[in-house]
MMTF fields as JSON, N, C-alpha, C and O atoms, coordinates in Angstrom:
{
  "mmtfVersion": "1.0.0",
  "mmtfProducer": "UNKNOWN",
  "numBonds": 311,
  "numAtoms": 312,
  "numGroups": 78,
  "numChains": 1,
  "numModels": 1,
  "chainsPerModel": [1],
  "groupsPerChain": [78],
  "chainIdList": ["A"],
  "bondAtomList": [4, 2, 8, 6, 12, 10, 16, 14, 20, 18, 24, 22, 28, 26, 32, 30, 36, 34, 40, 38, 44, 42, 48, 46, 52, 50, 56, 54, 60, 58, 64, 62, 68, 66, 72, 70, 76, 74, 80, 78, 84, 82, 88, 86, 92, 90, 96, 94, 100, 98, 104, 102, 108, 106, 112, 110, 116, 114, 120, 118, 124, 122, 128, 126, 132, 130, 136, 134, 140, 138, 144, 142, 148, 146, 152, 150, 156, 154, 160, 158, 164, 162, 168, 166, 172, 170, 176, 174, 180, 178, 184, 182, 188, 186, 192, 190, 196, 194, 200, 198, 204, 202, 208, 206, 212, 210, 216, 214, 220, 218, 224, 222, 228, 226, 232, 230, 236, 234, 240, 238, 244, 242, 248, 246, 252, 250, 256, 254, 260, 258, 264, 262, 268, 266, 272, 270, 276, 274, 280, 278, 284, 282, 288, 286, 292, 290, 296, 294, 300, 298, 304, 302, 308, 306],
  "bondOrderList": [1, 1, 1, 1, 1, 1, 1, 1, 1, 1, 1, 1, 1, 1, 1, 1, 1, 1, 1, 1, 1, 1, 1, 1, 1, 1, 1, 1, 1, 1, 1, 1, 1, 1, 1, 1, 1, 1, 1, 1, 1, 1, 1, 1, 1, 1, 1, 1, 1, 1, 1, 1, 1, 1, 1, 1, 1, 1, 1, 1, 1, 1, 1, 1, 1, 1, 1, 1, 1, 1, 1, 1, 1, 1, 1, 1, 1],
  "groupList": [{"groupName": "UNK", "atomNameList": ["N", "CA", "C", "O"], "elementList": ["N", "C", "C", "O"], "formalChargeList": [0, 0, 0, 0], "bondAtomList": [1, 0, 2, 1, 3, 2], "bondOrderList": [1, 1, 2], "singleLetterCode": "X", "chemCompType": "L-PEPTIDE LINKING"}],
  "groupTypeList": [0, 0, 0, 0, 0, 0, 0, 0, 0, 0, 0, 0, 0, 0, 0, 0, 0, 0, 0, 0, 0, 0, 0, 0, 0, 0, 0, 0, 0, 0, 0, 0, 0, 0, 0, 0, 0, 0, 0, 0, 0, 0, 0, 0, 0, 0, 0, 0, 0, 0, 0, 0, 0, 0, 0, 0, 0, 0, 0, 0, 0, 0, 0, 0, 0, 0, 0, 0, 0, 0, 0, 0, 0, 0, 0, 0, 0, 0],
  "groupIdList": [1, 2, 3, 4, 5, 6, 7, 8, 9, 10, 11, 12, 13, 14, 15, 16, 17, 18, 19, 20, 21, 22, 23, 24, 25, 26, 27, 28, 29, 30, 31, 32, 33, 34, 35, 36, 37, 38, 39, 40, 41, 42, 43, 44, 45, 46, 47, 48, 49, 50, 51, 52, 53, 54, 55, 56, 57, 58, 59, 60, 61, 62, 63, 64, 65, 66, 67, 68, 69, 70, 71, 72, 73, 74, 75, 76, 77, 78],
  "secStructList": [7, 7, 3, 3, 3, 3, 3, 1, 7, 1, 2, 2, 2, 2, 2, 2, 2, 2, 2, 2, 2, 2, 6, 6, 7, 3, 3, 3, 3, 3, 3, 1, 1, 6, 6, 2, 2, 2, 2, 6, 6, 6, 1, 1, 1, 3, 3, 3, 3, 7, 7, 6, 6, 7, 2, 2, 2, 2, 2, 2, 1, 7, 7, 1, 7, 1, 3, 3, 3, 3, 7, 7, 7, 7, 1, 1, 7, 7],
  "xCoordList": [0.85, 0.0, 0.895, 1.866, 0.619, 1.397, 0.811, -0.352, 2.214, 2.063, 2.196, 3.035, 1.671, 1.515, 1.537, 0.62, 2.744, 2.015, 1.864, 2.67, 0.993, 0.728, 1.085, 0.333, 2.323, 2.936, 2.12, 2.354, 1.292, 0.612, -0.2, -0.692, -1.375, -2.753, -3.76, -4.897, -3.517, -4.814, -5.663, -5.299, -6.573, -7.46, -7.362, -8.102, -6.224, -6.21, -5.099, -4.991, -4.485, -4.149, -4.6, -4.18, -5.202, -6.804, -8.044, -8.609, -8.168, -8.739, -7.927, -8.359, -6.429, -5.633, -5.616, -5.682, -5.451, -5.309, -6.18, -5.823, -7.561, -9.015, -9.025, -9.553, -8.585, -8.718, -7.525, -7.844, -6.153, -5.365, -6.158, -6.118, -6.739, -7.528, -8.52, -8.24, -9.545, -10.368, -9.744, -10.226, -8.655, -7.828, -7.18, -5.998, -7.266, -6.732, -5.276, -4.714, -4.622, -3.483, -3.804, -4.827, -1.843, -2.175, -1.323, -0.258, -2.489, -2.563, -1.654, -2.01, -0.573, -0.578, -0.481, 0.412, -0.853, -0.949, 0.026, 0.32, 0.485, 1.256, 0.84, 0.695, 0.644, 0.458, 1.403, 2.214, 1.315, 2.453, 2.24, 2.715, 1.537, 1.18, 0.145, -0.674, 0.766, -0.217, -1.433, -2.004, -1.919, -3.011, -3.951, -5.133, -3.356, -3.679, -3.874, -4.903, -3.098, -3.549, -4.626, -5.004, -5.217, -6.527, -7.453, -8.187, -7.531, -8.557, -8.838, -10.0, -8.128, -8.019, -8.773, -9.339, -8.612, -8.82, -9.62, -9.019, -10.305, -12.087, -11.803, -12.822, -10.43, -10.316, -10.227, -10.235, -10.144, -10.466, -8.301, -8.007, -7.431, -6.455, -5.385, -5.992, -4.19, -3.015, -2.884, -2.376, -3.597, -2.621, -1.632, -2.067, -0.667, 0.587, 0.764, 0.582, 1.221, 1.899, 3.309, 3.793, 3.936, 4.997, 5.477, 5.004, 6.705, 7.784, 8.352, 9.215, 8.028, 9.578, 10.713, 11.554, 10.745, 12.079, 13.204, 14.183, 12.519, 12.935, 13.74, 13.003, 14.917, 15.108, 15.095, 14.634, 15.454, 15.2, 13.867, 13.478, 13.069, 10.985, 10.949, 10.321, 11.637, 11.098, 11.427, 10.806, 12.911, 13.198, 12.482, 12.257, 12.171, 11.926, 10.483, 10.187, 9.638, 7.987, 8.015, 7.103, 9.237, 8.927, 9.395, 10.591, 8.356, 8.67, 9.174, 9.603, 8.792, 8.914, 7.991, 6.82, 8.258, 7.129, 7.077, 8.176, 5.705, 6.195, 6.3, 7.102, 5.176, 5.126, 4.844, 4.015, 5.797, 5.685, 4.788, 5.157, 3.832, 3.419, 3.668, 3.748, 3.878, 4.353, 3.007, 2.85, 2.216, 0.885, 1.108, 0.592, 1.852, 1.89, 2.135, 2.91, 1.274, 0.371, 1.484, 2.139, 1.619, 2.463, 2.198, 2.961, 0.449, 0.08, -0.435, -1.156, 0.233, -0.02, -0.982, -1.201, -1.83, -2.493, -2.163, -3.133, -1.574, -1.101, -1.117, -0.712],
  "yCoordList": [-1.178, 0.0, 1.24, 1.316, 2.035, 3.229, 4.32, 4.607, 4.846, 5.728, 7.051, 7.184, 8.244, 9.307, 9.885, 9.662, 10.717, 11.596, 13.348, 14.19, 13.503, 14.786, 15.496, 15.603, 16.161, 17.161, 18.762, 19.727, 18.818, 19.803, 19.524, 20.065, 18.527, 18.093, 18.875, 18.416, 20.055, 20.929, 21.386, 20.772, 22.253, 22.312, 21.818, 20.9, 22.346, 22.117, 20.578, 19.914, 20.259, 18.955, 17.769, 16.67, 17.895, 16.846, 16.541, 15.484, 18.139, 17.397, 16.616, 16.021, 16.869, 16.635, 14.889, 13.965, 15.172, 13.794, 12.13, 10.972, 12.958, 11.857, 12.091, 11.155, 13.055, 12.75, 11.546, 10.675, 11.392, 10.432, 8.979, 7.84, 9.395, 7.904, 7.736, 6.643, 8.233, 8.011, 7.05, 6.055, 7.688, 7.228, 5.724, 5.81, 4.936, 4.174, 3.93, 2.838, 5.288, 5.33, 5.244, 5.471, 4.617, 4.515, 6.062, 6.514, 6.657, 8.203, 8.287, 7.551, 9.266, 9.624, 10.611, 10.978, 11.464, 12.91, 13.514, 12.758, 14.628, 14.738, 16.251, 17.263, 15.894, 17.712, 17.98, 17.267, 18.967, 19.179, 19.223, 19.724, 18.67, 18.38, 16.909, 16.674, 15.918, 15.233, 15.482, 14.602, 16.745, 17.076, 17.526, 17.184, 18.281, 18.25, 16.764, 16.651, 15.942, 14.481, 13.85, 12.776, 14.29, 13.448, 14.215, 13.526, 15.613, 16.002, 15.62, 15.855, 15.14, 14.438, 13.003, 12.669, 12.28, 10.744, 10.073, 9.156, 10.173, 10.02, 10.323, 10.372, 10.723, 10.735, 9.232, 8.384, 8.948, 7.509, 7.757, 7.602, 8.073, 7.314, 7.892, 8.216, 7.909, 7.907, 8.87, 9.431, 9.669, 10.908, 11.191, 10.472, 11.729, 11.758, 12.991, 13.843, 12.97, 14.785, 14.126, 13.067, 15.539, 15.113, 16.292, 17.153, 16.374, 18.203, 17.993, 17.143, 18.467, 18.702, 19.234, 19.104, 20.085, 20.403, 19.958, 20.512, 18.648, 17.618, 16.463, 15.8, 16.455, 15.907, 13.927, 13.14, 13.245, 12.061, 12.253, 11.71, 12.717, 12.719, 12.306, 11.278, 13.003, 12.571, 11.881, 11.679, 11.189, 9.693, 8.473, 7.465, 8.738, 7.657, 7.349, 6.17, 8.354, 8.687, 8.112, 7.354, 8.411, 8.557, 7.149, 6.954, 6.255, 4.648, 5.466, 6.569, 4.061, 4.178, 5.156, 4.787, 5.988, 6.425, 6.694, 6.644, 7.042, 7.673, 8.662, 8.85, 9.503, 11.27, 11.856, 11.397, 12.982, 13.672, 15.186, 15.633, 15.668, 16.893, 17.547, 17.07, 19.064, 20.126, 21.217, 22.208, 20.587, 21.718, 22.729, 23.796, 22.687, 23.511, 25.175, 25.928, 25.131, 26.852, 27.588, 27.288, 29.036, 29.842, 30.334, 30.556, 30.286, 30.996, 32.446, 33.0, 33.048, 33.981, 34.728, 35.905, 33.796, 33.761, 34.344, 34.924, 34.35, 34.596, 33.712, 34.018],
  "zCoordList": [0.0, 0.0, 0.0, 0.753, -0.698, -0.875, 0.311, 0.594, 0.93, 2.32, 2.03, 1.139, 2.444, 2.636, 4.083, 4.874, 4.424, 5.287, 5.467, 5.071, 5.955, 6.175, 7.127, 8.095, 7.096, 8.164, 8.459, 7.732, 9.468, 9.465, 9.434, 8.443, 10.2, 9.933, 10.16, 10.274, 10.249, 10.711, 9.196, 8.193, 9.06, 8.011, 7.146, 6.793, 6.383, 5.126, 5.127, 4.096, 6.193, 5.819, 6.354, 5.992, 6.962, 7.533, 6.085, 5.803, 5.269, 3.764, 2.571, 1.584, 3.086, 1.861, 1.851, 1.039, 3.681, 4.272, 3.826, 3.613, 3.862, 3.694, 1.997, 1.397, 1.253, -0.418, -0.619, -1.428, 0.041, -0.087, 0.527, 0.061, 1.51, 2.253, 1.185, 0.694, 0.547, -0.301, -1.609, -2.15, -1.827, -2.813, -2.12, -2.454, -1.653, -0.957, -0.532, -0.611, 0.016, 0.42, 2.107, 2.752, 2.671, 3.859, 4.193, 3.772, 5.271, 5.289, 7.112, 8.033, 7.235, 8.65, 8.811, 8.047, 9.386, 10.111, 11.215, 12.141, 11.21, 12.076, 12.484, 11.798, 14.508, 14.807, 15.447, 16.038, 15.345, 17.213, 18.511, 19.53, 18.225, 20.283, 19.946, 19.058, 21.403, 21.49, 22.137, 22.782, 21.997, 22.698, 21.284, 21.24, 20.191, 19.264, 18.305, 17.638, 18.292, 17.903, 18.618, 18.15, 19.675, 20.948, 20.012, 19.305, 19.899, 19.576, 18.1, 17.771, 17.227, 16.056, 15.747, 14.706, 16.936, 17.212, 16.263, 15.705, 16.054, 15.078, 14.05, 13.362, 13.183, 11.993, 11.677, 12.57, 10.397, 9.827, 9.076, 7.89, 10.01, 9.277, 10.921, 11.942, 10.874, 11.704, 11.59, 10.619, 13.214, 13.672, 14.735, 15.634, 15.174, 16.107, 16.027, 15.158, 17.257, 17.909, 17.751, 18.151, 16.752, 16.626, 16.422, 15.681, 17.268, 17.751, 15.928, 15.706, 15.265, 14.02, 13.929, 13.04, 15.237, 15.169, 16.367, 16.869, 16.545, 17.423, 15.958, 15.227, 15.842, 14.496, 15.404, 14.576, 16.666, 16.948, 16.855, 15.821, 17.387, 16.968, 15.998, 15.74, 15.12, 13.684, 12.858, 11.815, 13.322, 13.031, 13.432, 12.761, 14.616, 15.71, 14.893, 14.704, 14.437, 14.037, 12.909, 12.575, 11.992, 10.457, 9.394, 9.18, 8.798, 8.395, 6.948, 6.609, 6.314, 4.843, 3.71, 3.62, 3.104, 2.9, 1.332, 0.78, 0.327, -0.305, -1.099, -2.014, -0.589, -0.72, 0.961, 1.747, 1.201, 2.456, 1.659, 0.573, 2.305, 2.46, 3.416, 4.547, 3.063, 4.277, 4.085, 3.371, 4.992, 5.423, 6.207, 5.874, 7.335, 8.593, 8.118, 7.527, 8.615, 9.122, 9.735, 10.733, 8.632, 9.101, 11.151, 12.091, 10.922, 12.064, 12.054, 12.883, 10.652, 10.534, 9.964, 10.25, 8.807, 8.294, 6.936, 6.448, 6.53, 5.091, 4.122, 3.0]
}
């Protein structure tokens, strides 16, 4: 099964996320906080709080994959 994940799961990568699950890819999500991944739970694919600029996090987190997306939100709204 071909893997995808989505760095930045909030709006816009929570839809990018379920058009790859629709598509029958295996989908994972990544927020930055595991408090932000709880409130996620009830999505239909793999979400994780995960620091990125923790570079072991994101070894330790990150399998085989084989397209990465970079969603994450300036914050700023731009």
């Amino acid at each position: 099964m071909r893997r995808v994940l989505i760095v930045g799961c909030g709006y816009v990568g929570a839809a990018t996320a379920e058009l790859f699950r629709q598509r029958g890819w295996h989908v994972e999500g990544w927020v930055s906080s595991p408090q932000s991944a709880q409130s996620l739970a009830g999505q239909p694919f793999t979400v994780r709080g995960v620091d990125i600029t923790d570079a072991k996090a994101v070894a330790a987190a990150a399998g085989p994959l084989d397209i990465v997306i970079q969603a994450v939100s300036s914050r700023g709204g731009d």
